[in-house]
C-alpha positions in Angstrom: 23.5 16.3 31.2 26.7 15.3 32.8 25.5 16.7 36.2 21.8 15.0 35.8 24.2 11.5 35.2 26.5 12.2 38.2 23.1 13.3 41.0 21.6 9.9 39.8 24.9 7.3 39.8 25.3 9.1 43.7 21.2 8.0 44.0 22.1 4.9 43.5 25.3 4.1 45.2 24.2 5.6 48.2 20.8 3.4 48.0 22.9 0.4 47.1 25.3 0.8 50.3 22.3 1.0 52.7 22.4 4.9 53.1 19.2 7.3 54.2 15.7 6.2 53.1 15.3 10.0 52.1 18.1 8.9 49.0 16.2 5.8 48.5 13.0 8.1 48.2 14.8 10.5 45.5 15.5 7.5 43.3 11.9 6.1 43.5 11.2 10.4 42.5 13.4 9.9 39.5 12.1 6.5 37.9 8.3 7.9 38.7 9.3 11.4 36.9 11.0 8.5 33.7 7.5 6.6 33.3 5.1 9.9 33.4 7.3 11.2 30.5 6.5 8.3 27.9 5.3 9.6 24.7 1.5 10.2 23.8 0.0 7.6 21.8 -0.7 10.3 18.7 1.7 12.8 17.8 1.9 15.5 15.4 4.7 16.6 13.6 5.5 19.6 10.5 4.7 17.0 8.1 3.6 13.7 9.4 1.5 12.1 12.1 2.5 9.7 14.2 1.2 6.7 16.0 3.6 5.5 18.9 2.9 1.6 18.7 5.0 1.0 21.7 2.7 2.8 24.3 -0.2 0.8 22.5 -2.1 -2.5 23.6 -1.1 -3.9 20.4 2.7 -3.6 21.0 2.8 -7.2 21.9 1.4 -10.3 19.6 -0.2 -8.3 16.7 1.0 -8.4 13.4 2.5 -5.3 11.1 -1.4 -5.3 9.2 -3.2 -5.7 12.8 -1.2 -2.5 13.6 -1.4 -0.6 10.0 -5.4 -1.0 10.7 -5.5 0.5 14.0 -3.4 3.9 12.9 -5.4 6.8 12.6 -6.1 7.3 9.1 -5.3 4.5 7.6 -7.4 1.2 5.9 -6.2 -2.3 5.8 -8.2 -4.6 3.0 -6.5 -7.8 3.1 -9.0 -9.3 0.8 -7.8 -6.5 -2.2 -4.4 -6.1 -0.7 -5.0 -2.8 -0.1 -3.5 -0.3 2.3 -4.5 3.2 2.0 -5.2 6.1 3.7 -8.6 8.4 3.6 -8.5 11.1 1.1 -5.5 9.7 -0.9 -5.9 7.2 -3.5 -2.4 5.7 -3.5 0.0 5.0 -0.7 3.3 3.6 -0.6 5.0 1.9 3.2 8.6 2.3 3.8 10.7 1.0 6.8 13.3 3.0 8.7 13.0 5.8 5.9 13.7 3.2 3.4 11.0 2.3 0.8 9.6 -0.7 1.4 9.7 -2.4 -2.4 6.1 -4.4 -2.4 2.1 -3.8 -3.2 -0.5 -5.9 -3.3 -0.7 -9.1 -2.3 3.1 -9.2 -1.5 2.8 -5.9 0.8 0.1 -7.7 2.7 2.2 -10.8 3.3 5.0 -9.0 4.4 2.9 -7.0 7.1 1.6 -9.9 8.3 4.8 -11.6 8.8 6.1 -8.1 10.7 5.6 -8.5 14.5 4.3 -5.1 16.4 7.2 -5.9 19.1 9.4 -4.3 17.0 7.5 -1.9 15.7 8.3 1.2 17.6 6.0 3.8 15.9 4.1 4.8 12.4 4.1 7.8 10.6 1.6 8.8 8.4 2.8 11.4 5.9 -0.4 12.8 3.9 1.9 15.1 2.3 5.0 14.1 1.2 8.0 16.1 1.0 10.3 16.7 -2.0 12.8 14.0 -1.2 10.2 11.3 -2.3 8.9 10.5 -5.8 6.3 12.9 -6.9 4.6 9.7 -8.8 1.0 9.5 -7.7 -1.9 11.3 -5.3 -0.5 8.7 -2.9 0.3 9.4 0.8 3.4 7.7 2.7 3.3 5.3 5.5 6.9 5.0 7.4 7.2 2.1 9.8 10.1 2.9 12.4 11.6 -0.5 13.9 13.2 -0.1 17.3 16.8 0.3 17.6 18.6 -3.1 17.9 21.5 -2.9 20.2 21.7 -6.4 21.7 24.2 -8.9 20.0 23.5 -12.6 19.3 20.4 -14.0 17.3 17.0 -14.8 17.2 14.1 -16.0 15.1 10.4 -16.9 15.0 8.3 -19.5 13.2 4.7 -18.7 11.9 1.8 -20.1 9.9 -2.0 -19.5 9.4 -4.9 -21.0 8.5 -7.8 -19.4 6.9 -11.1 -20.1 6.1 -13.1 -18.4 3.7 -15.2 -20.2 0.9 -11.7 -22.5 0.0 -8.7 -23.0 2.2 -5.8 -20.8 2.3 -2.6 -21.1 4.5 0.8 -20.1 4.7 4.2 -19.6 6.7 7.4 -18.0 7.4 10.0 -18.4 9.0 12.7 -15.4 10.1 16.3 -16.0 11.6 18.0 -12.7 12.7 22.0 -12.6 13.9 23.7 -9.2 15.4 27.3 -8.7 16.6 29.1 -5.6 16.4 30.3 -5.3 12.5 27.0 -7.5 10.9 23.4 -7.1 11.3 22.0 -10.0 9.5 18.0 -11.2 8.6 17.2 -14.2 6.3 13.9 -15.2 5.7 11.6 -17.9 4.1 7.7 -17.7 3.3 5.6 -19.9 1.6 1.7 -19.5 0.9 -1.3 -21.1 -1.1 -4.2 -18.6 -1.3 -7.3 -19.5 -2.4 -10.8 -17.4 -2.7 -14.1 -17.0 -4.8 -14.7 -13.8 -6.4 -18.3 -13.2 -7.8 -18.7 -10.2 -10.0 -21.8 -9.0 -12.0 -22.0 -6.1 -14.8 -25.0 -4.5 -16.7 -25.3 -2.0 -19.3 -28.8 -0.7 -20.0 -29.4 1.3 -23.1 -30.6 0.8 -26.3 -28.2 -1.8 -26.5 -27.3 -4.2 -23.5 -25.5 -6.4 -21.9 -26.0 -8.8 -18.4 -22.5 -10.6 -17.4 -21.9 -12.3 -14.6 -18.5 -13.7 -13.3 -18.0 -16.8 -10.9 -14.1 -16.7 -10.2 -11.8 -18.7 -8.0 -8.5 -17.0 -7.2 -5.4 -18.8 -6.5 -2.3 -17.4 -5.4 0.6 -19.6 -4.3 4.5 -19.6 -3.7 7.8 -19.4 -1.9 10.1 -16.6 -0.9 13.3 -15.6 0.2 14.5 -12.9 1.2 18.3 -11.7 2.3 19.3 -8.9 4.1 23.0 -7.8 5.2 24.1 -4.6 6.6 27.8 -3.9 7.6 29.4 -1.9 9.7 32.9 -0.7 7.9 33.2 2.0 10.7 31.3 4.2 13.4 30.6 6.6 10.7 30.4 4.4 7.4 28.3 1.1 6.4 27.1 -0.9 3.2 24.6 -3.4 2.6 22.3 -5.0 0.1 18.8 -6.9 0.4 18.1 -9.9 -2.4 14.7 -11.1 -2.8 13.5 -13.6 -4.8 9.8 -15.0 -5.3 8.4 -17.8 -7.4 5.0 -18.3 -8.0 1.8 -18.9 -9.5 -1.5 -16.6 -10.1 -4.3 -18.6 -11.3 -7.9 -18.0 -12.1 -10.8 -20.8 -12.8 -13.8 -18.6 -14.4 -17.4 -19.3 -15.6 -19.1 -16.5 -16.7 -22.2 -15.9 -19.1 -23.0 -12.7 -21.1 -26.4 -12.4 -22.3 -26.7 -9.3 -25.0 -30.2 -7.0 -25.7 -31.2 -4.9 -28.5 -33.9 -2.7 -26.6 -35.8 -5.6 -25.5 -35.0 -8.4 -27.7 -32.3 -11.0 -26.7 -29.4 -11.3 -29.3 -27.3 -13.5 -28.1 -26.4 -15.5 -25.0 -23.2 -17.1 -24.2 -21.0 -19.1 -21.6 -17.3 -19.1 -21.2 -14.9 -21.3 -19.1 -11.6 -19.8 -18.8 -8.3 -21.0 -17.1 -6.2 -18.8 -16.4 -2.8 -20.0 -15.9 0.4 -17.3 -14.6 3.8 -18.4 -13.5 6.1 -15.6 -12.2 9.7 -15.3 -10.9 10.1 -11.7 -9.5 13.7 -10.3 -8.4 14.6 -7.7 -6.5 18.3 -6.0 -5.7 18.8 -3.5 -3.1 22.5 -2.2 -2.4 23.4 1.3 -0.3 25.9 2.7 1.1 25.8 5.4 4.1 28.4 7.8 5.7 28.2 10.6 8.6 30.4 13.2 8.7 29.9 15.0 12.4 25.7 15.5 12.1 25.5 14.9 8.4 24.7 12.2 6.3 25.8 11.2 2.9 23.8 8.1 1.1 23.7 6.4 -2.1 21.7 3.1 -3.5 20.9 0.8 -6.2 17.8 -0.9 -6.8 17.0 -3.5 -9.4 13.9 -5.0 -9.9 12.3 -7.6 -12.4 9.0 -9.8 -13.4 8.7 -12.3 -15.7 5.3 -13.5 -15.9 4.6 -16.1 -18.3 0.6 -16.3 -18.9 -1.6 -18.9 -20.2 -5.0 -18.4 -20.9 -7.3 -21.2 -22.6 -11.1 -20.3 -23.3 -14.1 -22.0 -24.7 -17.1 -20.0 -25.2 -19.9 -21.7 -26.6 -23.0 -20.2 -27.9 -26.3 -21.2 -25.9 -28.7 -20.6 -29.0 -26.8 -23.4 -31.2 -23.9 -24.9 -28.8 -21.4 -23.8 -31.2 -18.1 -23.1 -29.7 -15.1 -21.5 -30.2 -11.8 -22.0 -28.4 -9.3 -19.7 -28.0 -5.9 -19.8 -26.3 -3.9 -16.4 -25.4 0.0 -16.1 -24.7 1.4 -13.5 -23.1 5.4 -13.6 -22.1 6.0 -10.0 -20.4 9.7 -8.8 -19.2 9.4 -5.9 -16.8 12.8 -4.1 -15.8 12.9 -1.4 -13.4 16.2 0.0 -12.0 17.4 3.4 -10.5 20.5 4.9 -9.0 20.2 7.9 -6.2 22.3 9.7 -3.7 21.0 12.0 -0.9 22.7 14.7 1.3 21.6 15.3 4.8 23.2 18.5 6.0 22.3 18.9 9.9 23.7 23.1 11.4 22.4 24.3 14.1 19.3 25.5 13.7 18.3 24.3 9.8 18.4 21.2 7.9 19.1 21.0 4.3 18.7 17.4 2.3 19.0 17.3 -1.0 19.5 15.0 -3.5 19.5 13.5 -7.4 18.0 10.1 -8.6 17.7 8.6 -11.9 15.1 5.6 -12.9 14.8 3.7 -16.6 11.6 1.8 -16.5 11.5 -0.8 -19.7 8.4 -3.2 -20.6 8.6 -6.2 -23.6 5.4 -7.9 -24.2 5.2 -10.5 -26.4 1.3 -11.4 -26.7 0.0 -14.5 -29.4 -4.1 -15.2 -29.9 -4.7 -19.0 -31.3 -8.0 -20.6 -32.6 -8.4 -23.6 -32.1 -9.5 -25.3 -35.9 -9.3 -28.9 -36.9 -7.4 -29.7 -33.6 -5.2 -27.3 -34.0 -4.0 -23.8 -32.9 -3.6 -21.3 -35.2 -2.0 -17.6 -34.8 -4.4 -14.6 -35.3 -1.9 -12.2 -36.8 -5.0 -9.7 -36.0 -4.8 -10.5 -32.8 -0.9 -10.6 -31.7 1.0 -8.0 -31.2 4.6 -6.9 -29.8 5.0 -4.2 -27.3 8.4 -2.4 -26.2 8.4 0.6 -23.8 11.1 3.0 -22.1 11.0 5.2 -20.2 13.7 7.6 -18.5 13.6 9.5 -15.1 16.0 12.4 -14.4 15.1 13.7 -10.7 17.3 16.1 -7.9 15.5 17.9 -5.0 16.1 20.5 -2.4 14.3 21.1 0.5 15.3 22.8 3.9 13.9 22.6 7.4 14.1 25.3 10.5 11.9 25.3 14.1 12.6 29.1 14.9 11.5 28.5 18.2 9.4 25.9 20.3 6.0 26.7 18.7 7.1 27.8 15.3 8.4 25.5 12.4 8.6 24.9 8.8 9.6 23.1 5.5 10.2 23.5 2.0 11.4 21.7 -0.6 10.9 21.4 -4.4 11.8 18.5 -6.8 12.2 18.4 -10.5 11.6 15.6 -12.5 12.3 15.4 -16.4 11.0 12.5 -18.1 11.7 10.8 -21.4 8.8 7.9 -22.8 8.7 5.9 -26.2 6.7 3.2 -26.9 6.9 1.0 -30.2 4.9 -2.0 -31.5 6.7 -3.9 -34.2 3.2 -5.2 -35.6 1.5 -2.6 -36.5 5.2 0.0 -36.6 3.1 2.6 -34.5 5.7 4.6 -32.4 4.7 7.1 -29.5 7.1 9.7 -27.5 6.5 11.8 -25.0 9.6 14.3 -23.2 8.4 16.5 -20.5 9.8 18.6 -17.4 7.6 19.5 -14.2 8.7 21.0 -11.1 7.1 19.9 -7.8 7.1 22.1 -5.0 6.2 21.5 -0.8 5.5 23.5 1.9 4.7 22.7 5.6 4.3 25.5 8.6 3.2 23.9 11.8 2.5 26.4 14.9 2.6 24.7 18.4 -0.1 27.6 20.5 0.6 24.9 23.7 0.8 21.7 25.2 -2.9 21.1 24.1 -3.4 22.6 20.5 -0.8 22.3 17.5 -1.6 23.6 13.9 -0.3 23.1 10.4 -0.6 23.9 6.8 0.4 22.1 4.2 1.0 21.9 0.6 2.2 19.7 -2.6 2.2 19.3 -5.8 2.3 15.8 -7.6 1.8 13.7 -10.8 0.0 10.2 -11.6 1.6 8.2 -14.3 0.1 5.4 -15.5 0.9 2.0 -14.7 2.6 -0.2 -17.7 -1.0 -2.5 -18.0 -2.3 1.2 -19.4 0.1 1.8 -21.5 0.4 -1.7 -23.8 -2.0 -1.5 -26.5 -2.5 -5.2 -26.8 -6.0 -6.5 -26.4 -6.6 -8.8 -23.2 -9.6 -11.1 -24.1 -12.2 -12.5 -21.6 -14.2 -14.1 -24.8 -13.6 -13.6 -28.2 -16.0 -10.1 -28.5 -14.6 -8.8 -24.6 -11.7 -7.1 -24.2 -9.9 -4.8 -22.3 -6.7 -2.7 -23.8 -4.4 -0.1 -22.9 -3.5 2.9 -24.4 0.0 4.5 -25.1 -1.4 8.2 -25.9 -2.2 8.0 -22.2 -1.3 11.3 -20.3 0.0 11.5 -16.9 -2.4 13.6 -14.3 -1.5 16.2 -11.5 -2.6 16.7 -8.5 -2.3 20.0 -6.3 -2.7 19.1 -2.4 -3.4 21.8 0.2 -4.0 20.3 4.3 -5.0 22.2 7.3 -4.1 20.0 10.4 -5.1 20.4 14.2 -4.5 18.4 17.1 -5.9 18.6 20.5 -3.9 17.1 23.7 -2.1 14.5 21.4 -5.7 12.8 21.0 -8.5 14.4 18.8 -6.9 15.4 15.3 -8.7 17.2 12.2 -7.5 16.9 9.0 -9.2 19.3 6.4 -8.0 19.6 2.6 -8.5 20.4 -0.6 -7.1 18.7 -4.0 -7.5 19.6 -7.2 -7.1 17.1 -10.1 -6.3 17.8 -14.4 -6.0 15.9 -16.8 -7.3 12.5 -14.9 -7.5 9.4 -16.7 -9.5 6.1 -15.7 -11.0 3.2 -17.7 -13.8 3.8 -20.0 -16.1 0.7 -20.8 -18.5 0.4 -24.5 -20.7 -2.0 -25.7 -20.7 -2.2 -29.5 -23.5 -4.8 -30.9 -22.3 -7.5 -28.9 -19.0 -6.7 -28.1 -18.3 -5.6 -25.1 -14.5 -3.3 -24.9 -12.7 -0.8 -22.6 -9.8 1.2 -22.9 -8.4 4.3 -20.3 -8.5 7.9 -21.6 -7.4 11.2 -20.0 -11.4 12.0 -19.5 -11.9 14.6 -16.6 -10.9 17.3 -13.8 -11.9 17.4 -10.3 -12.0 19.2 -7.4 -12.4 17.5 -3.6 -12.9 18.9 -0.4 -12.7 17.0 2.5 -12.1 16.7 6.3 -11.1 13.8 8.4 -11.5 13.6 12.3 -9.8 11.2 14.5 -10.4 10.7 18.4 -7.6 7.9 19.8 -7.9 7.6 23.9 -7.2 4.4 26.6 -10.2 4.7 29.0 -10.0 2.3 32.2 -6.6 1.5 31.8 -7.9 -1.9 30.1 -9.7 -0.4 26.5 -7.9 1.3 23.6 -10.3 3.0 21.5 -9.6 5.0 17.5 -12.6 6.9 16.1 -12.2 8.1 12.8 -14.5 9.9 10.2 -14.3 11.5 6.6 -16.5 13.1 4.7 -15.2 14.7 1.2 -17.2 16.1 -1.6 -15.7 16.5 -5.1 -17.1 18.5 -8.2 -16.0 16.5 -11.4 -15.7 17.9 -15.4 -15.6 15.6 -18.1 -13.9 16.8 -21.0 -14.2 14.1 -23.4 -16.2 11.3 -23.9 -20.1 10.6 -23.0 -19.8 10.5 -19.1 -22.6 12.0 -16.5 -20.7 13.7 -13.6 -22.4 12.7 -10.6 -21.3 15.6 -8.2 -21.3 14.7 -4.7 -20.4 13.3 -1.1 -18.5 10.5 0.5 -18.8 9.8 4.3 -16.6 6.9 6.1 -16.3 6.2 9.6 -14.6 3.0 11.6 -14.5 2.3 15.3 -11.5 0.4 16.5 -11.5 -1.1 20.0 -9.1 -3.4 22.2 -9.4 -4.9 25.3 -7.0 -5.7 27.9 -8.3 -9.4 29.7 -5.8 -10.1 32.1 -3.2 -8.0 34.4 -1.0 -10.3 32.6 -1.3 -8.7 29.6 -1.6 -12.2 27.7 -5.2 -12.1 26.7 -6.9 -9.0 24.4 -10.1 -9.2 22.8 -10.4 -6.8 19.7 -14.0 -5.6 17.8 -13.7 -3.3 14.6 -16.2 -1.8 12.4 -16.3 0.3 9.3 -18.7 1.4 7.3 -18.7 3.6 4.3 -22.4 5.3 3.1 -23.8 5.7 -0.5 -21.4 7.9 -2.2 -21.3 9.5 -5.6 -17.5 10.5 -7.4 -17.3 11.7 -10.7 -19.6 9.8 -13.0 -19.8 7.0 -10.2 -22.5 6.3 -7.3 -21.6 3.6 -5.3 -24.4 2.0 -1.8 -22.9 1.5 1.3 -20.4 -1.2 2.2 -18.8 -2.3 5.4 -17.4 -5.1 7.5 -17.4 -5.8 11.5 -14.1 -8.1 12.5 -13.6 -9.4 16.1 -10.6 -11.7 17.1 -8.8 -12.6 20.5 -5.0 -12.6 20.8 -3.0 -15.2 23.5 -0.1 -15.1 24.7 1.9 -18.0 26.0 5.5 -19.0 27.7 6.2 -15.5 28.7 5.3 -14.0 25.2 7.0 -16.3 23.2 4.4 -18.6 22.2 1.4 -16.2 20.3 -2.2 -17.3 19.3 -4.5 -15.1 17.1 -8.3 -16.0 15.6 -10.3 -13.8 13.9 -13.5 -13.3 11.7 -13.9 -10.9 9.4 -16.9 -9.2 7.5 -18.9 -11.1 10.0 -22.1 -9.6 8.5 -20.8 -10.1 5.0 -21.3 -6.1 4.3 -18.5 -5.8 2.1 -20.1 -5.8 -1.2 -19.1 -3.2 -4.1 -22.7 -2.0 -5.3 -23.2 0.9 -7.7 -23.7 2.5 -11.0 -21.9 4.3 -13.1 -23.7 6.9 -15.6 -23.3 7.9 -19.6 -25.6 9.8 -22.0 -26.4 6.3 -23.8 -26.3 4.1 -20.9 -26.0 3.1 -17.9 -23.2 0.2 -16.2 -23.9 -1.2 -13.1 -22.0 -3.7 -10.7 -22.5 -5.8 -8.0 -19.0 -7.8 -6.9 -18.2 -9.5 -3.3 -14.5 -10.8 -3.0 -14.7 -13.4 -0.2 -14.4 -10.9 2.7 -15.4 -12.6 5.3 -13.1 -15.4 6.6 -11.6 -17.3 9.9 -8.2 -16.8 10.0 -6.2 -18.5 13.2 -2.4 -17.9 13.5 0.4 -19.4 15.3 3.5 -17.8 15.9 6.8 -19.1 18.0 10.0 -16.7 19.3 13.2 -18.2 19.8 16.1 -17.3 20.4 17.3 -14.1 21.6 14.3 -11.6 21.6 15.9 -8.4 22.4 17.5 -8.7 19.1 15.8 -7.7 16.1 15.5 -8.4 12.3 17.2 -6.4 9.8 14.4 -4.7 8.0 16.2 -2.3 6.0 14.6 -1.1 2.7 15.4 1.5 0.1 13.7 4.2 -2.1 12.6 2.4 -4.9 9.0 3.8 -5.5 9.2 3.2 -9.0 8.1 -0.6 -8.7 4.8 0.7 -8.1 3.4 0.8 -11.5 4.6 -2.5 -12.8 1.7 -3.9 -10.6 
């Protein structure tokens, strides 16, 4: 290395002084040699792919979802905030190796407030190792930022407009400072969301029910978030990230429910619900890191809480008489979530060891009232109201070790053990329910490199699906006084064994084939009783899925960057309890993702997407084809630092979720469209310094995940 640094400082002190062309020519050699050796735009590694944003045409003026939705495997639904990737059912996003903290409609406001110039690459882990939280049949999505070694400060301004059947808008605002001892981000966001939701629901059987839901959405609120990492040394540093966000979900429904014996009306109502949530959520991130020669020694603290306080008021009035009935429904809920970990990252010459021990106490208080409304005034339904208190307790440490053997041999292997401790107790009724288990949770990767052109890999995992807190509380959530929906604290977690074959082909065409196998899975089960109308979730089925995915990712012309990407899986289902009709069979997705270059400029890029996913049947559920085709432009101005984007989505309006879903005594259909399709046009301004970039440090705190 020193010699290679010496031949090219000579290079260019002779060409500097005026010396032979032939020198002058051996430089030019060198920088040619430097630009043919940038990395491929796909990339396969023992356990991740990875997609190199940087040598991508959306490295400039694209947001952080704009770039999640181009990555090979991965789906970006605004609309649901959704991100997830094909043949996983879960994901969760990290930054830097750090877990990024959000879901939902958060995640999707923090990606779009994440610009692709720093964005270096994204890894998509289908598998993940032991060091991460075994929760879920979830796949991992890291986000590497590109290293920041410029001093001074910089920030950007943004805000959006969108259009869909209401108004929605937003900003943020981001101001980033460097020097040698602080790397420092704060940021502000604000947003007012607003969308109609239509949903309809059938159940045909000897008894039935038609219901049909007219919904708007509103989600608004302000943001701030902190972020502070210090430098106490070359080898040591500590920081902490603070966010806090304050808020307001609200819902405006009319719905009617019409109810059939055979074919003879029984009843038929209308309700008209506000829905009324104010939330304050908090989260507390603090870590400290130290290397020692090629190791690494970490530990953090995470801290998160929600305090929604909900308000629901609903007047249901029957159409045969016009007699009503009002209701109003409190619900004050207190979730607390906190963890403590360390991790070792042992780095010898030809292994790597990380290991590691983590512990997590999850708790949930709900306090929910039901008041009718007689004489003027509210009074309590003691049959109605209920208190809630759950714990729960995570004890985790994991091992896993690393070796390449030589270049086209290497492998992984880790395994985590998790022992978990649950109780759940309801004052009202005294019913108390505990649960204490210990699972072990192995992985496995061998990847085998034949050449330059072809790479292979098998993989394996084992993981667990614990329900979300909502699943758990056995209070009764009314829509109208005979609907309701309630969780259950028998609820068992699920497992999920995982095993992927993975082939790549000149960095450009991969396959992803795999098989998963699934006890014990629980869902949401859905009765009609006379006119009542009540779901619950249950631990109901197993299920096997086989599937393959195919991605094709090329530049053609220099000026188009396309992404081709199917996946077909079919899965065989078992129902061991309850009244449900498996209805074995295929799924098949595809999406075409194109962008084009306009100028030599590189200012002006037009992008068309489409996706489409054909009828499809999983376990006792068939569901008709849905899609969506978005196309957009993307400006640049004042040498990048001004940025315009407009774009329409579900042009077509093809995103509607049609299907049925099949019992012995009936069967439930749906039809539902969320207010895909939309204009959205976005302004964002640089300022400042923009070689320096924001502090996006986050921490391994998956445990957030189910309070959603």
């Amino acid at each position: 290395m020193k010699q290679h640094i010496l031949l090219i400082a000579t290079l260019l002190s002779s060409f500097a002084a005026g010396q032979t062309k032939d020198s002058a020519n051996q430089v030019k050699t060198i920088e040619t040699v430097m630009v043919n050796g940038k990395k491929a735009l796909v990339e396969r590694k023992v356990d991740r792919l990875i997609y190199n944003v940087q040598n991508s045409m959306l490295s400039q003026g694209s947001s952080g979802s704009e770039v999640l939705a181009s990555t090979p495997l991965i789906k970006v639904d605004e609309d649901k905030g959704l991100v997830s990737i094909a043949g996983k059912s879960g994901v969760s996003v990290m930054v830097n190796d750090r877990m990024l903290n959000l879901s939902g409609n958060e995640l999707v406001n923090y990606l779009k407030n994440l610009r692709s110039e720093n964005i270096l690459k994204i890894e998509v882990i289908t598998t993940p190792p032991a060091k991460y939280e075994a929760q879920g049949n979830s796949g991992i999505i890291n986000i590497v930022l590109k290293r920041n070694i410029d001093l001074g400060w910089s920030g950007y301004l943004n805000t959006y407009y969108t259009q869909r059947t209401y108004v929605s808008s937003g900003g943020a605002t981001g101001i980033n400072y460097q020097n040698k001892k602080i790397k420092a981000t704060v940021k502000f966001q604000g947003f007012d969301t607003a969308k109609r939701s239509v949903e309809n629901y059938q159940i045909v059987g000897e008894e039935s029910s038609f219901s049909r839901d007219e919904r708007r959405d509103m989600y608004k609120g302000l943001g701030l978030n902190t972020n502070v990492d210090y430098s106490l040394s070359d080898k040591s540093s500590v920081g902490f990230i603070y966010d806090i966000t304050k808020g307001d979900v609200d819902m405006d429904i009319y719905s009617t429910q019409n109810y059939f014996t055979g074919n003879t009306p029984t009843r038929l109502t209308e309700t008209d619900s506000k829905h009324r949530s104010a939330f304050t959520t908090q989260m507390l991130n603090t870590y400290f890191d130290h290397k020692f020669g090629d190791h690494k020694l970490s530990f953090g603290y995470n801290y998160y809480g929600n305090v929604p306080d909900t308000q629901v008021n609903f007047t249901t009035t029957d159409l045969s008489d016009y007699s009503k009935q009002t209701v109003r429904n409190l619900s004050a809920v207190d979730y607390k979530i906190s963890s403590a970990q360390a991790d070792l990252t042992l780095n010898f010459n030809k292994i790597q060891v990380e290991t590691g021990a983590k512990y997590s106490q999850f708790s949930n208080n709900s306090n929910i009232e039901y008041f009718d409304l007689k004489n003027n005034n509210y009074e309590i339904d003691p049959g109605k109201t209920n208190l809630f208190e759950y714990n729960e307790k995570n004890n985790a440490a994991y091992i896993s070790a690393s070796k390449d053997f030589n270049e086209k041999w290497s492998a992984k292997a880790g395994i985590r053990y998790e022992y978990v401790q649950t109780n759940g107790f309801s004052p009202t009724t005294q019913s108390k329910t505990e649960n204490n288990y210990g699972k072990f949770f192995p992985t496995a990767y061998l990847s085998y490199k034949a050449n330059s052109s072809n790479q292979f890999s098998l993989n394996y995992s084992r993981r667990i699906n614990r329900p979300s807190f909502h699943a758990l509380n056995p209070f009764r959530w009314y829509s109208n006084p005979n609907n309701y929906t309630t969780g259950n604290p028998e609820l068992q977690p699920s497992y999920n064994d995982n095993i992927e074959f993975n082939y790549i082909f000149k960095n450009k065409f991969s396959t992803n084939l795999y098989y998963q196998k699934t006890t014990n899975n629980f869902g949401q089960i859905l009765f009609l009783n006379e006119e009542s109308v009540t779901s619950s979730y249950y631990n109901y089925s197993n299920q096997n899925t086989y599937g393959i995915n195919l991605n094709y990712t090329d530049t053609f012309f220099k000026f188009w960057e396309s992404n081709i990407s199917t996946s077909f899986s079919y899965n065989e289902t078992q129902v061991v309890k309850f009244n449900s009709i498996p209805k074995n069979g295929q799924s098949f997705y595809y999406s075409l993702k194109n962008t084009f270059q306009l100028n030599k400029a590189k200012t002006f890029f037009l992008f068309v997407n489409y996706w489409e996913t054909l009828p499809s049947r999983d376990g006792e559920t068939y569901q008709k084809n849905m899609g969506s085709l978005d196309a957009g432009i993307k400006m640049s101005f004042m040498e990048k630092v001004l940025q315009i984007n407009l774009s329409i989505n579900d042009i077509f309006k093809q995103s509607r979720f049609i299907g049925d879903s099949y019992y012995t005594n009936n069967t439930q259909s749906f039809n539902n469209y969320w207010d895909a399709r939309r204009l959205t046009l976005s302004v964002t301004y640089n300022f400042g310094n923009q070689k320096v970039k924001s502090n996006s440090r986050a921490v391994n705190f998956e445990e957030k995940q189910r309070a959603q």
